[in-house]
N, C-alpha and C positions, 0 to 999 in steps of 0.2 A: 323165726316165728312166721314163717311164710301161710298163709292163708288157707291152704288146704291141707298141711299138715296139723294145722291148729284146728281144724275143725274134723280133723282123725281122731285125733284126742279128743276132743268132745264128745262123738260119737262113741269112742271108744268108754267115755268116762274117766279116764287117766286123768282129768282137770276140767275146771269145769270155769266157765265165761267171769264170775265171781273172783275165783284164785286167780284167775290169770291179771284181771284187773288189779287185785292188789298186790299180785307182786309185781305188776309195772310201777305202781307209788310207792313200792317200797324198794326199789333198785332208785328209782328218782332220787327219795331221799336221802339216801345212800352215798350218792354221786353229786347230787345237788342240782337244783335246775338249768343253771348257769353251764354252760353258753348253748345248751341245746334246743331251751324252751322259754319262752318271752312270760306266757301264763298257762296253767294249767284248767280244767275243770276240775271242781272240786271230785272228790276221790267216792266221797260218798253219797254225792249224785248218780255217782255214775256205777255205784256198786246198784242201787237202788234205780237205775232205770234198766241195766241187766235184768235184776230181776225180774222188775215186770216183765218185759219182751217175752223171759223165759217162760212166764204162764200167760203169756199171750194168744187167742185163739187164733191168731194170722202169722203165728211166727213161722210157719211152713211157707211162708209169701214173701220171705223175707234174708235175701242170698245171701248177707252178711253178718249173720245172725252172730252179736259176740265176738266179730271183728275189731279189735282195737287200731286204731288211725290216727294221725296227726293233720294238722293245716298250716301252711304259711302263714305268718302272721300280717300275708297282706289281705287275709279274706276275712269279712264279716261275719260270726257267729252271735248271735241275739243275746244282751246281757255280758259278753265281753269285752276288751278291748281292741280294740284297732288299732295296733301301734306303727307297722310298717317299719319298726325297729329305729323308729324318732319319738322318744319320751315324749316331746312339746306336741307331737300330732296325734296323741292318743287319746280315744272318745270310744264311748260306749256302742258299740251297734246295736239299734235296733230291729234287723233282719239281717236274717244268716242267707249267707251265699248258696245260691240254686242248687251248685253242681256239692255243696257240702249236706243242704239239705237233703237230696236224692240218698247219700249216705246211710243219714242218719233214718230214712224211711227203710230202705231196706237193713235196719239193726246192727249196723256199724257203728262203736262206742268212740267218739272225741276222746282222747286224752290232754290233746291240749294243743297252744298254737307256738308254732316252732320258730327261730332266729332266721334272721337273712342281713342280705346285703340291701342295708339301708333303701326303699323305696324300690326293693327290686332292681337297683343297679349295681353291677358290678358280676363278676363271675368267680370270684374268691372266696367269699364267704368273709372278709375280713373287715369290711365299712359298715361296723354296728356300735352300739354302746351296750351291747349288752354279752361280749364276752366273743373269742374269736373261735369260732369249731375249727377243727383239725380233722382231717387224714383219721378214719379207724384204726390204719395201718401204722401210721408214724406223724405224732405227733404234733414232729417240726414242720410237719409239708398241710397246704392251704386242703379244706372240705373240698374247695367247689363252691360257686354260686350264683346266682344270690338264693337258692333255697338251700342253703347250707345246714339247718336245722332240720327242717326236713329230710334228706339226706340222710342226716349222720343218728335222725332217731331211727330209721327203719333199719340202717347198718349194725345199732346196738342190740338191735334187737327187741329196744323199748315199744315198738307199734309192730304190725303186719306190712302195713301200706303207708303212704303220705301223700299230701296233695301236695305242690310243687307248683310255680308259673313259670312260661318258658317265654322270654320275648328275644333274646338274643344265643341262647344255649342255657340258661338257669334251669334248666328239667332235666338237663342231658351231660352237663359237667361234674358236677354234683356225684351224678350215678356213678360216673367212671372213675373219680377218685374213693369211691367209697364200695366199689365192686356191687353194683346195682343195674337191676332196668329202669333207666328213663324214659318213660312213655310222653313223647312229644306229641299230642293227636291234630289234626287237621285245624286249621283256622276257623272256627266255629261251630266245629263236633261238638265241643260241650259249653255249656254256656258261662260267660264270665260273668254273668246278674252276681252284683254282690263282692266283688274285685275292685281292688281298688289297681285303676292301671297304672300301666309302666306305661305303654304306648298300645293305645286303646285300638288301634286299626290292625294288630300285631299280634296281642298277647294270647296264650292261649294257659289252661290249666293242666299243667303236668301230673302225672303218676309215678312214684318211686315206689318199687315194688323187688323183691328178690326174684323173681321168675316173671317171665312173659305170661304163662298161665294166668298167674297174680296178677301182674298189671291189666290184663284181659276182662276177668271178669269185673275189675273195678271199673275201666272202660264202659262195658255196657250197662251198668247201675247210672253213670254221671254222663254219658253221652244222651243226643238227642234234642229236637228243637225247643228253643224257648225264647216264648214273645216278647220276654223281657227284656232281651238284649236283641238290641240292634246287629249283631253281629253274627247272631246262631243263623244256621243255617243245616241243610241238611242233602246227600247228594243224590243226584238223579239216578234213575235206575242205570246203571252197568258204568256209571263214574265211579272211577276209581277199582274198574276190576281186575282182580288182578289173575287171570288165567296161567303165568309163569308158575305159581305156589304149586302147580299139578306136575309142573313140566319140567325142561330144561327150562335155565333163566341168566337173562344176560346182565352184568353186573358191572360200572364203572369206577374206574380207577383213579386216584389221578397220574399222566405222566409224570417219570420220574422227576423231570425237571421244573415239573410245577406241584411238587411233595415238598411238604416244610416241617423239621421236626424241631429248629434252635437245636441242633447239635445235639441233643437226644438221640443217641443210638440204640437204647435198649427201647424207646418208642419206635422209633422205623423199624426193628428187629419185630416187633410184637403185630405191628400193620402188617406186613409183608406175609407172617406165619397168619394171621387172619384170612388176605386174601385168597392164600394157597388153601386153608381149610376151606373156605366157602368155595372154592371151584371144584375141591373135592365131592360136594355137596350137591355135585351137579350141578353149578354153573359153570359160567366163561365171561374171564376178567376180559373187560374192553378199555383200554387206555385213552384218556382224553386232556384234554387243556384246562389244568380247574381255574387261569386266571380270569375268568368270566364271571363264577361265582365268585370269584375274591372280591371283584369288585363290586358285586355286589353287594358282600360283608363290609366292605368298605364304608356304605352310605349309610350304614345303619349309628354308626356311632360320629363320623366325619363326615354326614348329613344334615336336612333338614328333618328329618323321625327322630331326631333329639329333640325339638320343640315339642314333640304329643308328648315326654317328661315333664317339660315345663307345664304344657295342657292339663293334667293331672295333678298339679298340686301349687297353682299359680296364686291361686288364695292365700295358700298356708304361705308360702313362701313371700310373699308380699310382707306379710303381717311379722316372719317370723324367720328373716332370714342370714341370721345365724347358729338356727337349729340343724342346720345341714348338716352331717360331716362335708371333711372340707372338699373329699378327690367327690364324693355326689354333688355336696353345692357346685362345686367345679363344673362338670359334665352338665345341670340342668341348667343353673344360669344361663352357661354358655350360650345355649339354644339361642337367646337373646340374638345373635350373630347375624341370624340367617334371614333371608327374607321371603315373601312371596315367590318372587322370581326362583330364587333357590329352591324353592320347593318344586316348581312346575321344571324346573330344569331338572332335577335328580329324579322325579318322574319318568320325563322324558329316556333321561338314561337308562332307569328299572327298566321298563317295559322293550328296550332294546334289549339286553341282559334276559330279559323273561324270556323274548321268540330265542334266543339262541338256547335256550333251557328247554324251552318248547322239543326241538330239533334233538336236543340229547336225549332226552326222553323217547323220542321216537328210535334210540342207536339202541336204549339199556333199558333194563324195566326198573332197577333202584341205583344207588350209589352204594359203595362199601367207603367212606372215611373215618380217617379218626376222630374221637369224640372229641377228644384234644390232643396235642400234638405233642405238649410235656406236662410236666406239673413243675411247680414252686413248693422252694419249704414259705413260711409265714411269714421273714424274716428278709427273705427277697422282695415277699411285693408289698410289703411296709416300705422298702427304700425305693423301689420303683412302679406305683401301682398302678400308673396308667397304662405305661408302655408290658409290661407283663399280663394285664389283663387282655389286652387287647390281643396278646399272643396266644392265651387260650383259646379267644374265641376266633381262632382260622379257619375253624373251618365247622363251626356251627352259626355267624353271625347271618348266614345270609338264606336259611331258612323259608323263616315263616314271608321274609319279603318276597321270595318267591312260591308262598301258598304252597307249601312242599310238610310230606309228614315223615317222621324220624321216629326210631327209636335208638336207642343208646342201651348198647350189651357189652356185657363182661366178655372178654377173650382171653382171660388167665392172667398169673403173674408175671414178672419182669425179674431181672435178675438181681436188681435192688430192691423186690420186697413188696413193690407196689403194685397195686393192680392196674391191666389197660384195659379199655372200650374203645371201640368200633361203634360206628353207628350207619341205621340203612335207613337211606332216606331215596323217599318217593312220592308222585305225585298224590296231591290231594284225593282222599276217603281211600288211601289204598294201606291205612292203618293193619287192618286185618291181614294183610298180608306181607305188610312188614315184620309184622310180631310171631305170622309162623315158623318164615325163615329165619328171625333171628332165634327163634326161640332150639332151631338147629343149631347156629354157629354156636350161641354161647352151649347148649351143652356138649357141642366136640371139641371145645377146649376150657372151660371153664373147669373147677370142681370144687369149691366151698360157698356158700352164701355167706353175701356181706361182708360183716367185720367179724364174723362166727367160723366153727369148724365143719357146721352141720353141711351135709353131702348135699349137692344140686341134684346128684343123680336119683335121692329118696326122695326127689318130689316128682310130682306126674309132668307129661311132657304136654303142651297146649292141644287141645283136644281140636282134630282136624274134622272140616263138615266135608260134605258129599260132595258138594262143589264149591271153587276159590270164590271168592266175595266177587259178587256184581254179575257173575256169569252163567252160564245154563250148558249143564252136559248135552251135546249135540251126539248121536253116532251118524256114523254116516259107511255104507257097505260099496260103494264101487266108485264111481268116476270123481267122487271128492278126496278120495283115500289118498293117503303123504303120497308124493310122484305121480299122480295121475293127473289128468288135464284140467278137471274141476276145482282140484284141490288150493288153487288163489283163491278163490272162491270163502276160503276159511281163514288164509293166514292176512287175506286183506280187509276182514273181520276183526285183525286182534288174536283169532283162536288158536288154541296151543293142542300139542297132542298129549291127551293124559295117558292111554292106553288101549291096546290089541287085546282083545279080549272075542268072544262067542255070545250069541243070542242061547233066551232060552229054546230048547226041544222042539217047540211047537213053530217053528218060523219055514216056509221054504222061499228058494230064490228062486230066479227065472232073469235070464236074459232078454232086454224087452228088443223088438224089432224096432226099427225105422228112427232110432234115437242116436242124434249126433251129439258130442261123443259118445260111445256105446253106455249104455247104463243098464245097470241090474234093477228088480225089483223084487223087495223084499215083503214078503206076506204072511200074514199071523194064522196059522190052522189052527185052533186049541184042539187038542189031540194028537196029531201029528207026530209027536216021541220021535222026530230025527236028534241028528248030533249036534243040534246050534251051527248058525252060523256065523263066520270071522267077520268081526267089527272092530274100527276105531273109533273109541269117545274121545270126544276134543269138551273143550271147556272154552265158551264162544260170552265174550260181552252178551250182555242182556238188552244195550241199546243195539247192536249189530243184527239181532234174530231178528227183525221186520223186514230188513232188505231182503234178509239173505230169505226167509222165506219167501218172498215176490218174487225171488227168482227162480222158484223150483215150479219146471212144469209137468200136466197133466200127462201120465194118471198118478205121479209120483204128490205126496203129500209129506207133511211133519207129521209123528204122531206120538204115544208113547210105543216105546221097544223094550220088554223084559230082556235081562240078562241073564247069563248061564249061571248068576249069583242068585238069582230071586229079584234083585235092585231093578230101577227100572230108569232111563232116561230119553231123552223125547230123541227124535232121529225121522231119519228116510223110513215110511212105510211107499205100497201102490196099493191102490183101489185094485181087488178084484178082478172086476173088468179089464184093465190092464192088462193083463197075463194070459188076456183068451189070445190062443195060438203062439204064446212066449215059448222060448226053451226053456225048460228045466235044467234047473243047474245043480240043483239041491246039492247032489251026491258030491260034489265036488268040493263041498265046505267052506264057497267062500270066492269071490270077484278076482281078486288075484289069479287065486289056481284054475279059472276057468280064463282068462286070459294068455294063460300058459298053455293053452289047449291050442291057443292058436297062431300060437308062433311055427 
């Protein structure tokens, strides 16, 4: 029921927003709510709020028109309950959550709000009372969590999309056991107004979606600032750009020696065939030492950022504290341990941890990891639940502590049955460009949606813009071009080469006199009908074009340059005047080949 096939059918008329809503309630009843939905909205509200929409004079305004969705049931929806999957904590909301209302503005239908792991702890999906989700695939083996309802309703097929929270990998494990994208977005891309926290300085709101496509466009309906929360934020211009989406891209690994699967060979089998597809994809694997990050996952649970748990529900808990299951009581009490000091010392430590994160960022533009390293059947982490959760999360815990964005993609099945995920994760607002590339790997090896038969390949692939997020096609025709003397000038920019391509017709060159290093200048004749001349566009940060313009001098300028497509992007023009008693170069096609003249 992926998003843009469901809205072909509509178009098409093949079913119409109506039908599709009641036979989500009636597979529900079917199957019974338990264990995938805590509450539902009633069936015929929501037959009768389609309607409306549908004769709505603004529903061409409205990008979801007839999208059916789920929520954790750790988010506030107005008039329902807030249970967080503790019966004792459950109260009515009187205001529904920012990032659920944006939703419901652009005509996305609630169906209802889905099971987790008690208070958003846990990454099993197994510490609730209200029923244990499973594996789409097999049964006996754990969802994934804590948005393990979420999950496992967009895998059945019952919603399009789900909302999801991620504080320690609950957006991103979830996906991978149930063959899904987990969209992890930036630490205050979208807003938590309305969430009740796991750990409030952490959490962020997840997307579970079958296609990147799909988690994309719900992305830009719920992203964006808001003054509610202390936490939104939004990034500066060319933060987070990601110029590699154009280009080659360099990708890290971790070394062998610091890869952990618990003895899962069909998981290490499945990584290794990921990273080989993504360097087919035009990158290049760079091997590094992930025990930096580990320790970093480390502090999130064997820390003091266990105490913002306790922060978040110190009241209830006071009042009420044997309503906990016991491995969550366990985990939040605990916090109790730590103290002040603890706190400013595991600081201390993060922010070491950070500059060496800093520094690998500057080696690789993302990460290629696994989502998780194994899976459990139900039955394992019933008898060991701490030490097994804790082994999912190896290699997602240490995240959002380093302000880092992820997503989690399907990379096909195992030879037991089960599906793996991969996840690329990179620095902060560089979402958009996580989701391109991943939205490559998982289709070169991916080929069913979810827990369904239906083909990945019949849906559309994420729709690519003119330039990578944050950056500005630069051309540039002589002394900047790859191997010429100017050319740091670009890549100590950030900037990447996208392509050799020709101007339009109307341009000629000329070699200008008295310029060290030699430089051409390119001039716009309209009329002129030559054969274009040879240009590379580069895709240049959008914070980096101030320098690099102040450094270009007269009579040479920035301006816009058509291309031999019609397209147009800014680049090297010369005034004019410039050119009085230049060579002409025109005939030559281009800086290069007049350079070759003078050898």
């Amino acid at each position: 029921m992926d998003i843009c096939s469901l809205e072909e059918s509509y178009r098409q008329q093949a079913t119409s927003p109506v039908e599709v809503i009641r036979d989500i309630y009636s597979r529900i009843k079917q199957t019974g709510e338990r264990p995938i939905w805590i509450s539902l909205v009633n069936e015929e509200e929501n037959v009768a709020r389609v309607q409306e929409l549908e004769t709505s004079p603004d529903k061409a305004k409205m990008p979801l028109l007839g999208i059916p969705f789920a929520v954790k049931d750790n988010f506030d929806v107005a008039g329902m309950p807030t249970t967080a999957a503790c019966p004792e904590f459950a109260h009515e909301a009187q205001e529904t959550a920012e990032a659920v209302k944006r939703l419901l503005a652009a005509g996305a239908i609630l169906i209802g709000k889905t099971n987790l792991d008690q208070f958003a702890t846990g990454l099993v999906g197994t510490r609730t009372p209200y029923g244990i989700c499973s594996s789409v695939f097999d049964s006996e083996y754990v969802s994934g969590g804590s948005s393990s309802g979420s999950a496992v309703a967009v895998a059945n097929g019952l919603v399009s999309f789900a909302l999801g929270t991620d504080t320690a990998g609950s957006g991103r494990v979830p996906a991978a056991f149930n063959q899904l994208v987990g969209l992890k977005p930036t630490r205050g891309l979208v807003s938590t107004d309305g969430l009740l926290p796991a750990c409030r300085t952490l959490d962020c709101v997840s997307v579970f979606a079958e296609t990147c496509a799909d988690a994309s466009r719900v992305l830009k309906v719920i992203q964006g600032f808001d003054a509610k929360d202390a936490y939104s934020r939004e990034g500066r211009p060319g933060e987070g750009a990601t110029p590699w989406v154009a280009s080659k891209f360099k990708f890290g690994v971790p070394s062998e020696e610091s890869l952990e699967f618990f003895g899962d060979d069909n998981a290490r089998m499945a990584y290794t065939n990921a990273a080989e597809a993504l360097a087919g994809l035009g990158g290049e694997a760079v091997r590094f030492d992930y025990g930096e990050l580990r320790a970093a996952a480390a502090l999130l649970y064997g820390g003091p950022w266990v105490a913002e748990r306790l922060a978040a529900v110190k009241e209830f808990a006071a009042r009420h504290p044997d309503a906990f299951d016991a491995t969550v009581g366990g985990i939040i009490k605990g916090a109790e341990r730590f103290s002040a000091v603890d706190s400013f010392d595991a600081a201390y430590r993060l922010q070491e941890i950070r500059c060496k994160s800093d520094k690998l960022f500057e080696q690789v533009d993302f990460l290629l990891l696994p989502t998780a390293p194994t899976t459990y059947k139900i039955s394992e982490v019933l008898a060991a639940p701490v030490k097994l959760n804790s082994n999912l999360g190896y290699y997602t815990n240490f995240v959002n502590l380093l302000d880092l964005a992820a997503v989690a993609v399907p990379v096909g099945m195992q030879a037991n049955g089960l599906p793996f995920g991969v996840s690329l994760i990179g620095k902060a607002f560089t979402d958009d460009g996580l989701l391109a590339v991943a939205d490559w790997l998982h289709r070169k090896l991916a080929v069913t949606l979810g827990g369904s038969d239906r083909l990945l390949a019949g849906t559309p692939q994420l729709a690519s813009t003119a330039a990578p997020h944050g950056c500005i096609l630069m051309a540039v025709v002589g002394a900047h071009l790859a191997g010429q003397p100017l050319n740091w000038q670009m890549t100590s920019r950030r900037a990447r080469l996208v392509q050799t391509v020709r101007t339009h017709a109307d341009y000629r060159l000329y070699a200008l006199p008295n310029s060290t290093p030699p430089k051409p200048g390119l001039v716009y004749e309209p009329g002129f009908g030559g054969t274009g001349i040879e240009l590379e566009v580069w895709a240049m940060p959008e914070d980096t074009v101030g320098t690099f313009l102040n450094g270009i001098p007269a009579p040479l300028s920035l301006g816009t340059v058509r291309l031999e497509d019609g397209s147009s992007v800014k680049g090297f023009l010369c005034e004019p005047a410039g050119v009085v008693g230049a060579q002409e170069i025109t005939h030559l096609g281009g800086w290069r080949s007049y350079l070759k003249t003078l050898q």
